[in-house]
Every structure is written in C-alpha cells, then in structure tokens.
C-alpha positions in Angstrom: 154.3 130.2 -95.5 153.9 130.0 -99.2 157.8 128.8 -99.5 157.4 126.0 -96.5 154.5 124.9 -98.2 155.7 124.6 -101.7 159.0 122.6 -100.6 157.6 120.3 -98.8 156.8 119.3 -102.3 160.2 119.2 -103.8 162.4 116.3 -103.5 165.1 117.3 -101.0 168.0 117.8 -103.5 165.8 120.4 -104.9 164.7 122.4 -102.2 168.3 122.6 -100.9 169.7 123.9 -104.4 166.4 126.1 -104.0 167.6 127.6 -100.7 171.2 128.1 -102.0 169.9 130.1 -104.5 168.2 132.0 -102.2 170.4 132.7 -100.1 173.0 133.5 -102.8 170.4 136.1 -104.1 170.1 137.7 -100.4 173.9 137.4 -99.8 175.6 138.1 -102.8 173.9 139.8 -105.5 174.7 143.0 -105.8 172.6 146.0 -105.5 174.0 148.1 -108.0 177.4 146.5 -109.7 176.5 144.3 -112.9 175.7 141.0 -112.7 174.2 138.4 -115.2 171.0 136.7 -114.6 172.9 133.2 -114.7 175.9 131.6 -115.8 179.5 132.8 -116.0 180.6 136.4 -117.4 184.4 137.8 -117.5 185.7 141.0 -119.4 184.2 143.9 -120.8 183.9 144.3 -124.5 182.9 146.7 -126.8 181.4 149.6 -124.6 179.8 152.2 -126.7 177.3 154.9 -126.4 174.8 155.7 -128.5 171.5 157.7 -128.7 171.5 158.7 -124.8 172.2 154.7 -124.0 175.4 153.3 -122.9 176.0 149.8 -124.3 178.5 147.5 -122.4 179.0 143.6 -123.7 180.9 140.9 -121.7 182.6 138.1 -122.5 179.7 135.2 -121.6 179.5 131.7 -121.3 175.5 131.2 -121.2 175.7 127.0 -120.6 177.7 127.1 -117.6 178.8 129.1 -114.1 182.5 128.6 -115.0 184.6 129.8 -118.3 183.6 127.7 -122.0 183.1 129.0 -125.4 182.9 132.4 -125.1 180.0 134.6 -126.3 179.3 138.0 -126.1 176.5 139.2 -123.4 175.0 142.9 -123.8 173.3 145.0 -121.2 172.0 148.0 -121.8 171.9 151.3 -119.2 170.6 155.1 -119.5 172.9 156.3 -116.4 175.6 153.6 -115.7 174.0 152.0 -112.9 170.9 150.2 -113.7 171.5 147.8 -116.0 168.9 145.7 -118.3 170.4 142.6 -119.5 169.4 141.7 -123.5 170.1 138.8 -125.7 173.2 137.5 -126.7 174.7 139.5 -129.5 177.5 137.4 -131.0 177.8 133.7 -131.0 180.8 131.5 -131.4 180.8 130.3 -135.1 183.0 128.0 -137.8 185.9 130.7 -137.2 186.0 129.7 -133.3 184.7 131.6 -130.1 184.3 135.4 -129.9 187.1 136.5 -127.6 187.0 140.1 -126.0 187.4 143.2 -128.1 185.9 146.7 -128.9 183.6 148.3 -130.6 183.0 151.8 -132.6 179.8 154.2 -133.9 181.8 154.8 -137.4 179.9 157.8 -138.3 181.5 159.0 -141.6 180.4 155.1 -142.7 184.5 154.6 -143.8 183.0 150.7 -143.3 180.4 150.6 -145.8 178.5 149.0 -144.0 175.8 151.8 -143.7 172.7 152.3 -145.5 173.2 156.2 -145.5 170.9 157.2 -142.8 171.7 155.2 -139.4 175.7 155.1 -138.8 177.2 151.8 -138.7 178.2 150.5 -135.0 181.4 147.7 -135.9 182.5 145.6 -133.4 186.0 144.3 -133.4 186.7 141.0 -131.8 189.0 138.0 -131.4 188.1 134.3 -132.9 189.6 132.1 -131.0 189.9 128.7 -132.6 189.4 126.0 -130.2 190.4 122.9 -132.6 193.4 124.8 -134.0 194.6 125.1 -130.2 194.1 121.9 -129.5 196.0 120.4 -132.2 198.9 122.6 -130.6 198.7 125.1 -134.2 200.1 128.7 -133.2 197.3 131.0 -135.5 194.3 130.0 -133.9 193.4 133.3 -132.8 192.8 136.1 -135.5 190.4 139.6 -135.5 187.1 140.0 -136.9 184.2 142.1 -137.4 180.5 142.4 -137.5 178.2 145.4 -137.5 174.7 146.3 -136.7 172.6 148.7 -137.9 169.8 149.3 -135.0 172.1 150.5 -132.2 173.7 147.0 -131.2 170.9 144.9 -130.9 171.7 142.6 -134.0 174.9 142.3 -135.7 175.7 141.1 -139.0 179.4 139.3 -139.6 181.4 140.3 -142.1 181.7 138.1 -144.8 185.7 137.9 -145.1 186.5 137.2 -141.8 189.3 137.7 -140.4 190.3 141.2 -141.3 193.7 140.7 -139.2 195.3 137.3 -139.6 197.5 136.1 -137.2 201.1 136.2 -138.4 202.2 133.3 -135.7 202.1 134.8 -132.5 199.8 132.5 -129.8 198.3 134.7 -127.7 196.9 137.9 -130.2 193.8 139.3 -129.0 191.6 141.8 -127.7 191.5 144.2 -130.4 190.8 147.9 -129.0 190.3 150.4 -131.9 189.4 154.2 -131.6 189.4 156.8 -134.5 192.8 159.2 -134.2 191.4 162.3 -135.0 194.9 163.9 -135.9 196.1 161.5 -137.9 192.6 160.6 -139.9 192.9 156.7 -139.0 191.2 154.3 -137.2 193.9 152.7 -134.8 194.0 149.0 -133.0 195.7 148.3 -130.0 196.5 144.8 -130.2 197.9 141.9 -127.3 200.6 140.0 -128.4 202.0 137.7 -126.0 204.0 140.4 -124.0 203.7 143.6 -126.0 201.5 145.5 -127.9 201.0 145.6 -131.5 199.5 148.8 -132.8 197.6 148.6 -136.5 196.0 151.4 -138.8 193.2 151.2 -140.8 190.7 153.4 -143.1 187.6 151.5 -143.7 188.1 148.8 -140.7 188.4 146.1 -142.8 192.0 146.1 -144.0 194.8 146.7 -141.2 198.1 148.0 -141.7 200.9 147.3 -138.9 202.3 150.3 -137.4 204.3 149.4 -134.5 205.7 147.5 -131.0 205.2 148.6 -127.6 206.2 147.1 -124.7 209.9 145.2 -125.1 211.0 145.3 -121.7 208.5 148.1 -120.2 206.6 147.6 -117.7 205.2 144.4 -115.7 205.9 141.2 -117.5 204.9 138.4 -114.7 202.2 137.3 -117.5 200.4 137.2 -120.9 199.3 140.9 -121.9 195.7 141.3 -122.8 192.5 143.9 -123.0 195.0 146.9 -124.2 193.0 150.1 -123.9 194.2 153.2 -126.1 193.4 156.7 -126.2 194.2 160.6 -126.0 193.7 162.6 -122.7 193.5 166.2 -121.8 196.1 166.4 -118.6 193.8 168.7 -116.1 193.9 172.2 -115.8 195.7 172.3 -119.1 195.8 172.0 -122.8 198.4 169.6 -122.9 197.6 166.2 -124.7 199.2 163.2 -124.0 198.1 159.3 -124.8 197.7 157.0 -122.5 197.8 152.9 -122.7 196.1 150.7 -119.8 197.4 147.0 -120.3 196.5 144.0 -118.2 198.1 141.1 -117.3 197.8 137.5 -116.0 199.4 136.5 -113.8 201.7 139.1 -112.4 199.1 141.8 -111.1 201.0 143.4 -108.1 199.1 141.7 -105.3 199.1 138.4 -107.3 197.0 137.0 -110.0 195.5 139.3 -112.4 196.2 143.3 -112.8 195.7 146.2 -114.9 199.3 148.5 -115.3 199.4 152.0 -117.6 201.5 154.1 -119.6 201.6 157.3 -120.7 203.1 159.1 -123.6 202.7 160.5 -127.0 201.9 159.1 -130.3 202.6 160.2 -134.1 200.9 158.5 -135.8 203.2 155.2 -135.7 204.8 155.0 -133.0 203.7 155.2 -129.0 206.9 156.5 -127.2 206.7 156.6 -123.3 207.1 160.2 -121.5 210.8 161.2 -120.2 209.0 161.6 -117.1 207.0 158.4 -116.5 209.8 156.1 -118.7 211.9 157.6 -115.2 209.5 156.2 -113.0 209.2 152.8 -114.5 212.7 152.1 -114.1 211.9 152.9 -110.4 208.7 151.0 -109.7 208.9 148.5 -112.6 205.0 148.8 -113.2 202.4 151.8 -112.1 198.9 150.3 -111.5 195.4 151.6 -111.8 194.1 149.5 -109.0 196.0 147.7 -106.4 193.2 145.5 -104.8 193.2 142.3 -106.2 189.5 142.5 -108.2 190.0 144.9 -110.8 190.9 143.6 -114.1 190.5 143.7 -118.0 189.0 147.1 -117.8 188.1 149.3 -120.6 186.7 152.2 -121.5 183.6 153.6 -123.4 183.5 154.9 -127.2 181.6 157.5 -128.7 180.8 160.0 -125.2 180.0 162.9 -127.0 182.3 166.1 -126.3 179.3 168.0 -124.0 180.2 165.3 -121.3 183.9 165.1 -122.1 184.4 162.2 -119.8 186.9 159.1 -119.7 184.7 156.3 -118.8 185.9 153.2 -117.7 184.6 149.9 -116.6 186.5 146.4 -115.3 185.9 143.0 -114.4 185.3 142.6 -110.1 187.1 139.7 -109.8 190.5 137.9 -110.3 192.0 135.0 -112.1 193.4 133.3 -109.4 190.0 132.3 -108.2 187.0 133.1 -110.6 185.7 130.1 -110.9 184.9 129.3 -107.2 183.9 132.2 -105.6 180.7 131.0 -103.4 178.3 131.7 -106.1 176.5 129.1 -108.2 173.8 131.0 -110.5 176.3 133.7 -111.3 180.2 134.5 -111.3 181.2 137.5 -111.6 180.3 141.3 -111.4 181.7 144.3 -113.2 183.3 147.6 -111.1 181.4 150.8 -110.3 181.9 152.9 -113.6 184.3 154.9 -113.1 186.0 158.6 -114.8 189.3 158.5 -115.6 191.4 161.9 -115.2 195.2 162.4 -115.9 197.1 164.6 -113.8 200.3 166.1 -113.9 201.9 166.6 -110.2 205.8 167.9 -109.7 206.5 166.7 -113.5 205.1 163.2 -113.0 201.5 161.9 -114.8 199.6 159.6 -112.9 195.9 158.7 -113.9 192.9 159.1 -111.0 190.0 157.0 -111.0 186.4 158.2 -109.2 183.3 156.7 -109.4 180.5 158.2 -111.9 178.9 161.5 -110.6 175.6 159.5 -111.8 176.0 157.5 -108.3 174.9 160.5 -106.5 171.7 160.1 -108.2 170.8 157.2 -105.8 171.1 158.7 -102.4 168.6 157.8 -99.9 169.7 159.8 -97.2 172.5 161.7 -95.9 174.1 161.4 -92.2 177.3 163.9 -91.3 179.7 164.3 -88.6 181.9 167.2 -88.6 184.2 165.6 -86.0 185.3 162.4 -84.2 187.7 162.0 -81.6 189.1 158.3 -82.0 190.2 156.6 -78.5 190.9 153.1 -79.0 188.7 151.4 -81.2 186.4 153.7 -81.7 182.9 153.0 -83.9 181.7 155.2 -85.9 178.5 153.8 -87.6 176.6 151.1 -87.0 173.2 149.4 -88.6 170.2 149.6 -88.7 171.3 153.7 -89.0 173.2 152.6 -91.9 173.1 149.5 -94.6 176.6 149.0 -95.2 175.3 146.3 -98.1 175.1 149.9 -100.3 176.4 152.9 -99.0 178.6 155.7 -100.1 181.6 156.7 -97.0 183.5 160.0 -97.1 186.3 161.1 -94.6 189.3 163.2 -94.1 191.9 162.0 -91.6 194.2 164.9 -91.3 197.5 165.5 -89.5 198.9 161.7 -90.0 201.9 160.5 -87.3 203.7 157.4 -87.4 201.4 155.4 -86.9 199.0 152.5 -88.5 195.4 153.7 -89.1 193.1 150.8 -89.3 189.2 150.9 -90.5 187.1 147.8 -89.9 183.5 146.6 -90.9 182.4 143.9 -89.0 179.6 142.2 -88.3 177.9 140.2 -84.7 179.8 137.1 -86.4 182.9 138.4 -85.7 183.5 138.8 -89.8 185.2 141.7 -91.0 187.6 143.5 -93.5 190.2 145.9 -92.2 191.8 148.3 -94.3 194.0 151.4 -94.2 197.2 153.0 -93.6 200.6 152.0 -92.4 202.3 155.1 -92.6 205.4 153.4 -90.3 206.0 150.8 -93.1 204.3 152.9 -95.9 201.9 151.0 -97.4 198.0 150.7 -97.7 195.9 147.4 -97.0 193.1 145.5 -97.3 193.0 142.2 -95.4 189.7 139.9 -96.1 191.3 137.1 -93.8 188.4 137.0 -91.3 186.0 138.0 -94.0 183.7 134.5 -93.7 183.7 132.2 -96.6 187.2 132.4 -97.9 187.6 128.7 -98.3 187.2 128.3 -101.9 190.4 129.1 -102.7 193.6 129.2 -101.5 194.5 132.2 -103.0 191.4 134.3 -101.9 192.5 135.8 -98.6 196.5 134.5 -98.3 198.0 137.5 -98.3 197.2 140.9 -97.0 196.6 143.2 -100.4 199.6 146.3 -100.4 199.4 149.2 -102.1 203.3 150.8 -101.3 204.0 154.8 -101.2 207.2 156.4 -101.4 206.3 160.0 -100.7 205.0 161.1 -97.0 201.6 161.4 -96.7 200.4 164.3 -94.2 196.1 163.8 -94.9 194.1 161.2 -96.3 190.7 161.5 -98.1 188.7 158.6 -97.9 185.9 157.3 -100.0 184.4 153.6 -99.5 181.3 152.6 -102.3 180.0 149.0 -100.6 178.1 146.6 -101.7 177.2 143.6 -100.6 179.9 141.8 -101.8 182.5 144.5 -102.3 184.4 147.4 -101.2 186.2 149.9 -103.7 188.2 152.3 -102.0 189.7 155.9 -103.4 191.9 157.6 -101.3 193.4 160.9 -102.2 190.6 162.1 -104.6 191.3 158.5 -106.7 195.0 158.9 -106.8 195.1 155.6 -105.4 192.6 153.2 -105.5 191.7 149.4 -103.9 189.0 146.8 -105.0 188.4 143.7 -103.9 185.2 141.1 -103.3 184.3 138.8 -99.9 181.9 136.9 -98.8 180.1 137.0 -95.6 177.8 135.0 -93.9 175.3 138.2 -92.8 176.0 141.7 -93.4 178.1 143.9 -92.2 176.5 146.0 -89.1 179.4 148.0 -87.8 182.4 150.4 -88.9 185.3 151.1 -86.6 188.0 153.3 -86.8 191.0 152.8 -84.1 195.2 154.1 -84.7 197.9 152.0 -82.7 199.8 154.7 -80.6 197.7 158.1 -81.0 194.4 159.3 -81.2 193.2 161.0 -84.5 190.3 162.9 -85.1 188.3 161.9 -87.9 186.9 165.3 -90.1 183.8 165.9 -92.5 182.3 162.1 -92.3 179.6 162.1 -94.8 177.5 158.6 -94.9 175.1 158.3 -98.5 173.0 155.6 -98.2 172.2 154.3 -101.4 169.2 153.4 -102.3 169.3 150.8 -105.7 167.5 147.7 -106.5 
C-alpha cells in the first residue's frame, strides 16, 4: 500500500523508471555473484588477499551503465561470496584512465614504498590515454603504479609514472605481475596486440624485457588481453609446470569474447610450451577454460597463503558482443562464482579443471537427494516451490551413456527455458538460451546454440549446475569442462526436466543444495 500510495505522487516517467528498477532488482540481481550497486563494471583487477580478507577491484565506470573512463571499483569479502562494495580506489588522472591490471602484498618492501612495519600492497595498472588515441598516436597506453599502505583502502601514485613506457605497440595492457620465487624476480605478463610480452623487475619500478609468447600459438580471432601468469603443482605429484590464461576479443570459441590457456615451463626468460600440449594446439588450434559464452578476462588472486594452497580465480559474467544492452539499467555486469583452479595430468596431456569455491557449501539451506531416476520421456525431476532454482546448487551422475542426445531443461509456466547437455551422436555439449525470454537486446545474445566439442568417448557424466537468477555455470566431469552463460527471464524458473531421444537413462546420486544468500 505504501508503494501505490507514494507513486501516485510521482510524475509518470518516474514511477515507471521506479518500477523498472524494481523489477530489475527482483529479476535480475543476483543472490550471490558480484554486482555493483549502480553503473557499469567489466574485468577484474588486482585481486589480493590480505589479513584474512580477499580484495577484488573491477574495472568501473561510476557516471554511466555502459563502458567510459575507466576507474577502478573495490569490494571487499571474508569468504568469496558476500561481497561489500567500498569506495573507488583509483581514479583516471593527467596520465589517462586506469585500465585493468594486478596487484601484489610486496612483503620484503623491494618497492620502498613501506614504512617498515605494514608491507606495501602495489598495484600495477594500465593508463590509457584517451587524447593520445584520439589524435590516432600509437603510445597512449603505458603501466603504472600506486601503492597503499592500510590494506588497499587508499592508494598513493607513484610519482614517475609510467614505470613501463610503451615502445609503440597500440594495444599494451593489463599488466599481471607475481613474484618468481626461483628465480628471485618479480615477473609481468604483458598484452601486446597478439602476443605476450614478459618483463622482470626487482623493486617494481624499473622493468626489464625478457621475452615473446604467442607468434602463431594459440587463438588469434582478436586483440590479446588480461594475461594471467603463474606456477602450478600438477595433482597427485611434485611436478611443476607454468601455466598462462590469455583472453581474447573477438574470437572466443562460441563467438565474441573468450579466455584460451597454456601450459609449460619457464626459466627465468623465456615461457616455452609443453611437447605435450604444443601437440594438442596444432590439433585443436586453441584449449579453453570456459566454453559458454560469459566467461571472460578472468584472473586470479595474489598472496593465498600456503595453508590454503589454492588457485583462485575469478572472471567477468558476461561477453563483449553484447555488454552493453543486456536488460539491466542500474547495473551491467556481474562477476563468476570464484572458482579453484587445478592442473591435471591425464594419458600425458595437461588440462586445467575449474570448480566452484568449497566456501559455497557454507550457504546451504537444505539438502534434497535421490538415489535413482528412471527417465521416460521427458521426465521432471524437480520442481518449485520444493526448490528455488534462482540459487541452488545441482549434482548428478548419468552413467552408462549410448548414442544418444541427453537434454536438461529449466523452464518456467511461460514456456521460457534453457536446455543444455550432451550430444554424444555428434559429440558436443550445449547450451541453448533461444527460448530463454528477453533475448531481444542483441542480436548476438541467443543466435547460435553455445558448443563445447569432444573428441574422446564419453561413457559417464558428472553434472554440477550453481544457478542464479540470471545465470547457469555448469561443470561437468569434476570441472574438466565447464559452460557459463547469463539470460533473462520474465519469472523464474519453476521446473527441471531431464528427457534422452531414443533410450531411457537412469539418472544416479541427484543431490539438490538450496542456497540460501542474500
């Protein structure tokens, strides 16, 4: 009553941009993926954590729900899933707009920039020069620093920015720098145009070139960009290799923007691809850490002390191609599920895994199992209100797989819905949002049906499905292959189906968390 009431006064103009923004808050928002309060938010930068906090900054545009000068947004979490957003930490200046990077806790001060008792935190960015672009000058983007001494809540610019000037290359951003323990360096990963450029440094300030990566590897259907760097432990072993995650845009593999990796080994200088995975690159061209087509620019965190011992990565839920009209107008944009990041080594081949953070679990509501399911048809398996599919956690095995095409749908009494699955005739995954409600916005949204291929036969499948209101992220195979990608309905999801073409599967071990976060 108080809301009929109170519009009555409001011009009409008002109270309609009142009720979108209601209903965008109802609809869309998410429960328990990062959003902004308002305006427009693209890649993660400079994820670090420090003193039992985990820091993530964003790439921010606080006067506007669609890309301008870039700023960097902070948000603040103790478990990686609820978030608290704080003030802007770093504003465009005289040197241009702060463009995505990295940051680091340098605790043996090699900066200088400590006062001897609380470690430096330097943040490592690209200025992006809007006038020199304009006036069509090559060098308008170069790398900077700042630091801050409270735990990244104010930073300080260094006074001689840039520490890395461009040498004439037009796209050369998104500094990622770690600290190479063997070698007793700091070490930047660097986008240029279509490679990467890898720097060394011992005080952060002054940067040394070390070496190319990337002439003729790999996916090249765009501009490189957000290079992520760093050493991994291949499981069950004690065998260390490097690993590079590199996006692109365009030329992800279901169009638009996408996120490929490498794996190798590093001395020092030089990043040189394994025999193994240089063998199946020349096969498959590109391998991809998400095939869905809302999962890009991701990163992972600095400074997770050695008792946790976990890769943790986090990327931007949405894609390139339409960004800047999905059906939201006090927000665009929301980040991932954190997720761990594992290498494995199978028959001689690496491949990375992705699952989300064990911290999810922490949320669960309540539990619903079903050993087994006989499917006939189109058979459903779960259905509201016993379940909120706007944030819920789906586990199932689906064992014994024929030649056949293994379909799940959520759906809702609009006749909405978002099938996904397995064609294991044609071998291939999907995801197809075509009937998904408002896909209008763009024309690249919902044109295609998202395809993940496989080569090798696949006899189970291990499904896990985190949902939220406007997403779906999909593992399957304990994160050996994973799916993201955002819609739009009109109302909720109330139904999940489960239906094969020619046989009649039974579905094992169903396990249905719902989540309880907001």
């Amino acid at each position: 009553m108080f809301l009929i009431v109170s519009c009555k006064n409001i011009p009409d103009s008002k109270a309609q941009n009142l009720n979108i923004s209601q209903s965008e808050e109802a609809l869309y928002r998410p429960n328990f993926h990062f959003t902004p309060k308002e305006h427009w938010m693209n890649d993660p930068n400079g994820m670090f954590f420090l003193n039992n906090t985990y820091h993530l900054f964003f790439q921010y545009y606080p006067d506007g729900n669609k890309w301008g000068p870039m700023h960097w947004g902070h948000a603040t979490s103790k478990d990686l899933i609820i978030w608290e957003e704080q003030p802007i930490a770093l504003y465009p200046d005289e040197l241009g707009y702060i463009f995505s990077g990295s940051a680091v806790v340098d605790t043996e001060n090699t900066s200088g920039f400590g006062n001897g008792t609380i470690p430096p935190i330097v943040a490592i960015f690209t200025h992006h020069d809007p006038v020199k672009e304009k006036e069509a000058k090559v060098e308008f983007e170069n790398q900077s620093i700042a630091y801050s001494l409270d735990n990244g809540n104010t930073w300080i610019k260094y006074d001689n920015n840039p520490v890395l000037k461009n040498p004439g290359i037009k796209d050369f951003r998104d500094p990622k720098v770690l600290w190479d323990e063997k070698h007793q360096q700091w070490v930047m990963a660097l986008a240029a145009n279509d490679r990467i450029k890898l720097y060394s440094s011992i005080d952060l300030k002054e940067w040394h070139f070390l070496s190319n990566f990337g002439n003729g590897l790999g996916a090249h259907g765009g501009v490189w960009e957000c290079p992520d760097f760093f050493p991994m432990q291949v499981e069950n072993s004690t065998e260390m290799k490097w690993v590079l995650l590199q996006s692109l845009n365009p030329g992800g593999p279901n169009g638009g923007s996408g996120t490929q990796y490498f794996i190798g080994d590093f001395d020092g200088k030089t990043f040189s691809l394994d025999p193994s995975f240089n063998n199946d690159l020349e096969s498959k061209k590109a391998l991809w850490i998400d095939f869905g087509k809302d999962n890009y620019a991701g990163v992972t965190w600095s400074n997770i002390p050695s008792t946790d011992g976990r890769k943790l990565f986090l990327g931007w839920m949405s894609n390139w191609q339409y960004a800047q009209q999905v059906p939201t107008e006090t927000w665009r944009s929301a980040m991932t599920t954190p997720r761990e990041i594992t290498l494995v080594k199978n028959e001689g081949r690496y491949r990375l895994k992705f699952l989300p953070v064990r911290e999810l679990q922490n949320y669960v509501s309540k539990t619903i199992r079903k050993n087994k399911i006989s499917i006939t048809d189109k058979t459903v398996v779960a259905k509201s209100p016993l379940v909120d599919f706007t944030k819920a956690d789906i586990q199932f095995t689906v064992s014994d797989l024929k030649q056949d095409v293994y379909t799940f749908c959520l759906s809702n009494s609009k006749g909405e819905s978002i099938t996904f699955g397995l064609n294991k005739i044609d071998h291939y995954f999907f995801i197809d949002r075509s009937k998904s409600g408002n896909i209008f916005f763009s024309e690249d949204f919902a044109k295609n049906i998202s395809k993940a291929p496989f080569n090798k036969d696949i006899n189970d499948l291990d499904v896990r499905i985190i949902l939220d209101k406007t997403s779906i992220e999909l593992f399957y195979n304990n994160g050996t292959m994973v799916m993201t990608e955002i819609f739009f309905t009109t109302q909720p999801f109330d139904s999940f189906s489960i239906k094969a073409n020619t046989t009649s599967p039974e579905i094992e071990n169903m396990i249905i968390k719902q989540l309880k976060i907001n």
